[in-house]
C-alpha positions as CSV (number, residue, x, y, z in Angstrom):
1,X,23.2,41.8,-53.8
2,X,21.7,38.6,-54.9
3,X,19.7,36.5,-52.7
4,X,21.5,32.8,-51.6
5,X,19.0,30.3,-52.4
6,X,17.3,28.2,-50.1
7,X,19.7,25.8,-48.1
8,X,16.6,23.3,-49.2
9,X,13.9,23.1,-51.3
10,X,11.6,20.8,-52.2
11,X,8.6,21.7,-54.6
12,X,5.4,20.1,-55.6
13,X,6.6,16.5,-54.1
14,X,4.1,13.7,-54.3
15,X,3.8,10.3,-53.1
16,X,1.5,7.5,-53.8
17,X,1.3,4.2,-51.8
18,X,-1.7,1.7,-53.6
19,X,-2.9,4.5,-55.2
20,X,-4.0,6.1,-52.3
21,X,-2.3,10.1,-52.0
22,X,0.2,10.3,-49.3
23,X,1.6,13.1,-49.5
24,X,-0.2,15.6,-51.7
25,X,2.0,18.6,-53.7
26,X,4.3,19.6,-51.0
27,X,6.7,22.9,-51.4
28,X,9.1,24.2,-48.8
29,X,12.0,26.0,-48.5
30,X,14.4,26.0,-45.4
31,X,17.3,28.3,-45.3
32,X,20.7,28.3,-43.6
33,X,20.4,28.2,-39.5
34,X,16.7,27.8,-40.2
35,X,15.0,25.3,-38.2
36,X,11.4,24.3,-39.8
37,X,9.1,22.2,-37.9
38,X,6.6,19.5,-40.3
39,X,4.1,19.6,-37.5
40,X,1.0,17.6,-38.3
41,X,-0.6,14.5,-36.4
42,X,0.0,10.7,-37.2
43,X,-0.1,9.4,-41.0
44,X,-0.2,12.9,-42.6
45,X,2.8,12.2,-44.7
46,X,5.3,14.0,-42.4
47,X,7.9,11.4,-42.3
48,X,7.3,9.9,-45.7
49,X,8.2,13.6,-47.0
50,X,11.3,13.3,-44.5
51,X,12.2,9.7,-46.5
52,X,11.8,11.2,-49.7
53,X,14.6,14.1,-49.0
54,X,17.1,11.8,-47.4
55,X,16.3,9.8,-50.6
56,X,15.7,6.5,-49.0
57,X,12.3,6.6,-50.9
58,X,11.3,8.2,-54.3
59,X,8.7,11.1,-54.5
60,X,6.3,10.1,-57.6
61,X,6.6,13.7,-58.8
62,X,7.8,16.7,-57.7
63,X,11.7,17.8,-57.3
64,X,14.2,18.0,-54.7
65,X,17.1,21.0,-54.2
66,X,19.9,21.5,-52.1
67,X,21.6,25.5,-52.0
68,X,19.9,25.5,-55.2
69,X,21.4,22.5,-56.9
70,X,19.1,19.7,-58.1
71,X,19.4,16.6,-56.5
72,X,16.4,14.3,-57.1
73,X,13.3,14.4,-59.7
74,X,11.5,11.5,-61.0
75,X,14.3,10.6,-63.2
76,X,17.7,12.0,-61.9
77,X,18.8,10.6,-57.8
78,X,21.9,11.8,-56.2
79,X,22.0,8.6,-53.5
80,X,21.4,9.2,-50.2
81,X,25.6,9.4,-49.0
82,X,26.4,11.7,-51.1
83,X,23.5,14.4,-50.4
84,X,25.2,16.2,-47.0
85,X,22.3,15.3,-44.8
86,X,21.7,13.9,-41.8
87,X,19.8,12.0,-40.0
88,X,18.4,11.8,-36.4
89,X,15.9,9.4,-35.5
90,X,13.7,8.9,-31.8
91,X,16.1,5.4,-30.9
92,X,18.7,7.1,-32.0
93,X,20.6,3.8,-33.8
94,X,24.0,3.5,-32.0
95,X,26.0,0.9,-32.4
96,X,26.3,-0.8,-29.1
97,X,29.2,-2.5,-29.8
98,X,31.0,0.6,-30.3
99,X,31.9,3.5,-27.7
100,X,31.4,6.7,-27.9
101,X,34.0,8.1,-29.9
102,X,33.5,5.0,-32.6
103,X,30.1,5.9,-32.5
104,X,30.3,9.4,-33.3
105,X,32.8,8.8,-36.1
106,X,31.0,6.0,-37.5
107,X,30.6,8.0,-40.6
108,X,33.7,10.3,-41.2
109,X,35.8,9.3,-44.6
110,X,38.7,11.4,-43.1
111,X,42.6,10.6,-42.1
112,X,42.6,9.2,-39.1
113,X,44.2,12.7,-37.2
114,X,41.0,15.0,-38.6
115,X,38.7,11.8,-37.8
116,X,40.3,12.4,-33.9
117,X,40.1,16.3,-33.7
118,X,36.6,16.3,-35.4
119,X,34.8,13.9,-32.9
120,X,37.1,15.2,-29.5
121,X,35.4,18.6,-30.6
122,X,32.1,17.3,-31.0
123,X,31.9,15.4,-27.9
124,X,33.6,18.5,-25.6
125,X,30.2,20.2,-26.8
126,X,27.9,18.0,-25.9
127,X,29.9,17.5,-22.5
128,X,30.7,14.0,-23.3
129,X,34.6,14.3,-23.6
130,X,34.7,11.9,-20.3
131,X,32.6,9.2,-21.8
132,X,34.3,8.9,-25.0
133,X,35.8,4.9,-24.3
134,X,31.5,4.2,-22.7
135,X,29.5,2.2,-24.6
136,X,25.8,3.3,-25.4
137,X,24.4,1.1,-22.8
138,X,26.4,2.7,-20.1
139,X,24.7,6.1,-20.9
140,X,21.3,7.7,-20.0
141,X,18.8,8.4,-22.5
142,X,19.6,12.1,-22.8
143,X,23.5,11.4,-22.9
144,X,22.5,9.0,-25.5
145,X,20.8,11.3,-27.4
146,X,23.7,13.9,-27.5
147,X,25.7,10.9,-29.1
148,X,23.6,10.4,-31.8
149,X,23.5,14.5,-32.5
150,X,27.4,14.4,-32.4
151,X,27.4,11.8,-34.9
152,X,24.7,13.2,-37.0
153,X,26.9,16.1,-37.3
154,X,30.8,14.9,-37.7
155,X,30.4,14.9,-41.6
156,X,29.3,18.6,-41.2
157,X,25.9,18.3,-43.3
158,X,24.2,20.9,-44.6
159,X,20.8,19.8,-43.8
160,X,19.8,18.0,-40.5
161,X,16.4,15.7,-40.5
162,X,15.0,15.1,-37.6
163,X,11.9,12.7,-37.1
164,X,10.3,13.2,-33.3
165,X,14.3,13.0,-32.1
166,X,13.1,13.9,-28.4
167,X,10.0,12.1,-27.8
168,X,11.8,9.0,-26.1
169,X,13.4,11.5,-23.7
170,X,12.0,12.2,-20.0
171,X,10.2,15.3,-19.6
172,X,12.7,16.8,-16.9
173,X,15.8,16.3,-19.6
174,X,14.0,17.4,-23.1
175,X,13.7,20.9,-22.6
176,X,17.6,21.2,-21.6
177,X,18.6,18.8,-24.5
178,X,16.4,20.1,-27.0
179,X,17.6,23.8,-26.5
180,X,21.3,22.6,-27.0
181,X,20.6,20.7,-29.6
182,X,19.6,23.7,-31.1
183,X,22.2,25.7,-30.3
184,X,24.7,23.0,-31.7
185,X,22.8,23.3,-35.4
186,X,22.7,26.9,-35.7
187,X,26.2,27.7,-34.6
188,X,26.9,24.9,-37.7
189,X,24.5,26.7,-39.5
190,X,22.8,23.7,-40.7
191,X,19.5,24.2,-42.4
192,X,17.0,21.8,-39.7
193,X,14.0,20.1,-41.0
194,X,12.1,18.5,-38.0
195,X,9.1,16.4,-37.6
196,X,6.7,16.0,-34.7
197,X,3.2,16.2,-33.6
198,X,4.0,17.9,-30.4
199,X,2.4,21.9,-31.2
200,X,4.7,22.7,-27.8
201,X,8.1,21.0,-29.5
202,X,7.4,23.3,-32.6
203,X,6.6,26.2,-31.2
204,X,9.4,26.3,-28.6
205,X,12.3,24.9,-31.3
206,X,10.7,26.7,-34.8
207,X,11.5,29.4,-37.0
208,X,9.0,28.5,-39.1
209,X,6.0,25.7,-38.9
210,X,4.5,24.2,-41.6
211,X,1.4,23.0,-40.7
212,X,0.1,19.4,-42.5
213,X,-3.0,17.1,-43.0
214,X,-4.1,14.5,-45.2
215,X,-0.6,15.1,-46.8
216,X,-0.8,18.5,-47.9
217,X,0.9,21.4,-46.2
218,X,-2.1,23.7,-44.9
219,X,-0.4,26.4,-43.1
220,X,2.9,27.8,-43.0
221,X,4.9,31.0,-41.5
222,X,6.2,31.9,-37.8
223,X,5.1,30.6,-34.6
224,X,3.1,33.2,-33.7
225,X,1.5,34.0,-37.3
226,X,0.2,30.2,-37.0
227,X,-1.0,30.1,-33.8
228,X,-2.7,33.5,-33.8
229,X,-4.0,33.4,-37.4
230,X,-5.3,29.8,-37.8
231,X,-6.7,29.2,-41.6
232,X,-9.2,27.2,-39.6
233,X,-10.8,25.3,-37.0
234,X,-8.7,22.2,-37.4
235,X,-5.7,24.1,-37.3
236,X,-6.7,26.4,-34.1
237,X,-7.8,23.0,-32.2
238,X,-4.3,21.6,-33.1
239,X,-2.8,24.1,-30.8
240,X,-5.4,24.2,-27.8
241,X,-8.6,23.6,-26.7
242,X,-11.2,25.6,-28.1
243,X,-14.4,26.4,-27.4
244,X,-17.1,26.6,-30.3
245,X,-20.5,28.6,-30.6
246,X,-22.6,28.0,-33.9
247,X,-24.8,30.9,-35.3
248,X,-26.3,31.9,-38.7
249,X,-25.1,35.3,-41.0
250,X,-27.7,37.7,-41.6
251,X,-26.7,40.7,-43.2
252,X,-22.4,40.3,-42.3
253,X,-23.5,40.0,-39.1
254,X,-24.1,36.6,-36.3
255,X,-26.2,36.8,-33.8
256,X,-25.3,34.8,-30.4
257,X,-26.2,35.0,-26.4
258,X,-22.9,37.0,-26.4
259,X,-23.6,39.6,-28.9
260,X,-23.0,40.4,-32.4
261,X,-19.9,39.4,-34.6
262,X,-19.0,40.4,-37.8
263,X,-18.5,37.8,-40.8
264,X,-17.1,39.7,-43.3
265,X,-17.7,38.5,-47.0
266,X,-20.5,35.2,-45.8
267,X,-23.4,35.0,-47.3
268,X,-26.5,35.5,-45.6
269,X,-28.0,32.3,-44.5
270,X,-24.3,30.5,-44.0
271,X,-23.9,28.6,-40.5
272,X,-20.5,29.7,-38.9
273,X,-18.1,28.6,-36.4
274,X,-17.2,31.4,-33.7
275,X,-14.0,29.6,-32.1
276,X,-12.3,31.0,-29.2
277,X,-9.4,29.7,-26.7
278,X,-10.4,28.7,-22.9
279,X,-8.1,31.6,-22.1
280,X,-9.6,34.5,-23.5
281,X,-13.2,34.1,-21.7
282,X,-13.7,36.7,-18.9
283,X,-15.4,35.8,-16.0
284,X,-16.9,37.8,-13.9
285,X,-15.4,37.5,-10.5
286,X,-17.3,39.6,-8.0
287,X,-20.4,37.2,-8.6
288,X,-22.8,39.4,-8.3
289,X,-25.5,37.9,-10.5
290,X,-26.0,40.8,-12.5
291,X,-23.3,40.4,-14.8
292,X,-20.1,42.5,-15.2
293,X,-20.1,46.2,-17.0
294,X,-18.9,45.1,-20.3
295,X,-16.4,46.9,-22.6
296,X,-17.6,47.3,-26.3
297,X,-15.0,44.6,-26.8
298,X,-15.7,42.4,-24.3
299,X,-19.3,41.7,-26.0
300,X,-22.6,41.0,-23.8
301,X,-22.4,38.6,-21.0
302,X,-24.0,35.3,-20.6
303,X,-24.7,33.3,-17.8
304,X,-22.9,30.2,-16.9
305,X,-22.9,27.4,-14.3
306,X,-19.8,25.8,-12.8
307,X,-19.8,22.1,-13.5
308,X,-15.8,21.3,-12.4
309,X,-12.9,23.2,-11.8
310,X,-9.4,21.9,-11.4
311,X,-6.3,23.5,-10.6
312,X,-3.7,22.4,-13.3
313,X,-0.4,23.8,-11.8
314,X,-0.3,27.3,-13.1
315,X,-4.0,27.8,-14.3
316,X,-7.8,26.6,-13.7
317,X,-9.6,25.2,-16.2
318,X,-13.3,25.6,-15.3
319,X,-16.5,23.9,-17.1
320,X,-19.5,26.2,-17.2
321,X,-23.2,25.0,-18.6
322,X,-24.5,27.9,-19.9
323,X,-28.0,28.7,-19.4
324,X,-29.2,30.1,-22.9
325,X,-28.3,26.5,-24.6
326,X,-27.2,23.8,-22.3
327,X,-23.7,23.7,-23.9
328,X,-20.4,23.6,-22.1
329,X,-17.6,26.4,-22.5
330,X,-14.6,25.8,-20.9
331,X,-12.1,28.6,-19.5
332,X,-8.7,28.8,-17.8
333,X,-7.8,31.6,-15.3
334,X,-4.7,31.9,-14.0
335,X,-3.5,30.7,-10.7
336,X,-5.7,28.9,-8.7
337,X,-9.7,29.4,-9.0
338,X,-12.1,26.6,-7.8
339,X,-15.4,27.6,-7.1
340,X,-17.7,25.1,-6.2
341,X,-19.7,23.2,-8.8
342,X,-23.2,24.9,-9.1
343,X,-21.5,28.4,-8.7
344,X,-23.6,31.2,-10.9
345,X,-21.1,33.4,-13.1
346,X,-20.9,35.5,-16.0
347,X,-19.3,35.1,-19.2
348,X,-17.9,37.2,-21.9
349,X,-15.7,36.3,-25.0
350,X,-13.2,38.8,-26.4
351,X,-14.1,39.5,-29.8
352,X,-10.8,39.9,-31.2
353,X,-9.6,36.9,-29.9
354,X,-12.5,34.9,-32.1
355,X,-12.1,33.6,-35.2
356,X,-15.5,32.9,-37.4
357,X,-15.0,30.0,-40.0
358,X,-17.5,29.1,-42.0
359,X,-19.0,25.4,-41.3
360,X,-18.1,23.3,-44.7
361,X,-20.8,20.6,-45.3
């Protein structure tokens, strides 16, 4: 049986603003139900590459498909209404001089019976049926937000942009509304291309993530691949705090106050980067100033001093100086765990929960 083609697919795409290189020979391909964050931080080229698909702005090279179909290149532009996507923005655009139902078929090119059916069904799944004669201004923020999803979706596109939808939306309603906005585009089995900067948004809504910087895509594959097999130190600190230890490869191997670790394939003489996550250092919690009994894994321990300690709701993030450089390590334990600023413990870091990246000059 022959694989369907991507429900998009955009290859090599480049764009140029006074010369300077915006977004830098993106390829992706989303499939049908698929939802695909663009996860990067401000003025990476995320929403410029959003612009270019919707085709409100031209890629300078590069082309543009749809269920395998061309639809843009440099030369050739199917216009933006007639490519089956849609749209959803942060202020959501409704027209506040329409209600509801006008609002959410805004955009159907139907008889007037289907334009009815379409929009009642639409608005019974967002739970909105009794506000259908409201205006905007009558709603809350997340009520408004299910409007504009409804009338992103009455045409039935194939392909659903979304640029940071949620991030005007109070903490306490976005999780709710962003899990049935979900559920709404894969039971439609739209193909969902959504920007943000938020590494939480992406990894609760995503499929897939595509990691980008300085407008190229750096990274892609599941959630978990991303997180747990950074390609580097940018791209692990984009997810979480880290904490970084510098040492020098002599024969494969980096020497540090917490043991030996392997750096496969660097040449002798390189400086390296051993990274690791506040919440895979041990601590040692009987105190006993000899240090714990170590497993092979677990490396040697090092002493550190409590500097702060705060209790963050579900964890503690502690700050140790440790003795054998002055530098600070920071490490989250679970529950709560405040000892007192000047408390003596030991450390250890997991050694395969470390990544070593070579430090680029």
């Amino acid at each position: 049986m022959q694989t369907p083609p991507p429900r998009l697919e955009i290859r090599n795409i480049t764009r140029r603003y006074d010369g300077r290189l915006v977004v830098d020979d993106v390829s992706l391909r989303v499939m049908p139900g698929q939802v695909t964050c663009l996860l990067g931080p401000s003025g990476c080229g995320k929403s410029t590459t959003l612009r270019m698909i919707a085709g409100v702005e031209m890629q300078d090279s590069g082309t543009i498909h749809v269920d395998g179909a061309l639809i843009c290149d440099t030369v050739f532009r199917i216009p933006p209404e007639r490519r089956q996507i849609g749209l959803m923005f942060q202020d959501f655009a409704l027209f506040p001089h329409l209600t509801v139902a006008e609002n959410v078929g805004f955009g159907l090119r139907t008889p007037r019976g289907e334009k009815r059916a379409r929009v009642g069904e639409l608005l019974e799944r967002v739970h909105l049926s009794h506000h259908a004669d409201s205006f905007p201004h009558e709603l809350s923020g997340g009520e408004q937000q299910r409007v504009a999803l409804s009338r992103a979706l009455a045409p039935r596109p194939r392909i659903m942009l979304m640029d940071e939808p949620f991030s005007g939306l109070d903490n306490r309603l976005r999780d709710g509304i962003r899990d049935q906005t979900l559920e709404i585009l894969r039971e439609e089995d739209t193909a969902v291309l959504l920007v943000t900067h938020e590494p939480e948004e992406a990894m609760r809504m995503a499929d897939q993530i595509a990691l980008m910087r300085d407008g190229r895509i750096v990274q892609q594959g599941a959630p978990y691949n991303v997180y747990n097999a950074p390609v580097d130190r940018s791209a692990m600190a984009f997810f979480s705090e880290i904490n970084v230890i510098r040492g020098t490869v002599r024969g494969a191997l980096t020497q540090t106050p917490f043991g030996q670790f392997l750096a496969p394939g660097v040449p002798d003489g390189q400086e390296v980067e051993i990274v690791i996550r506040p919440q895979h250092i041990k601590i040692d919690f009987d105190r006993n100033g000899r240090g714990p009994n170590p497993t092979p894994q677990d490396g040697t321990p090092a002493r550190g001093v409590v500097e702060r300690a705060r209790f963050l709701g579900s964890e503690s993030l502690l700050e140790f100086r440790m003795d054998h450089d002055g530098s600070v390590l920071k490490a989250t334990v679970p529950n709560v765990f405040l000892p007192k600023p000047g408390t003596v413990l030991w450390l250890m870091i997991r050694r395969d929960r470390c990544f070593v990246f070579p430090v680029r000059r």
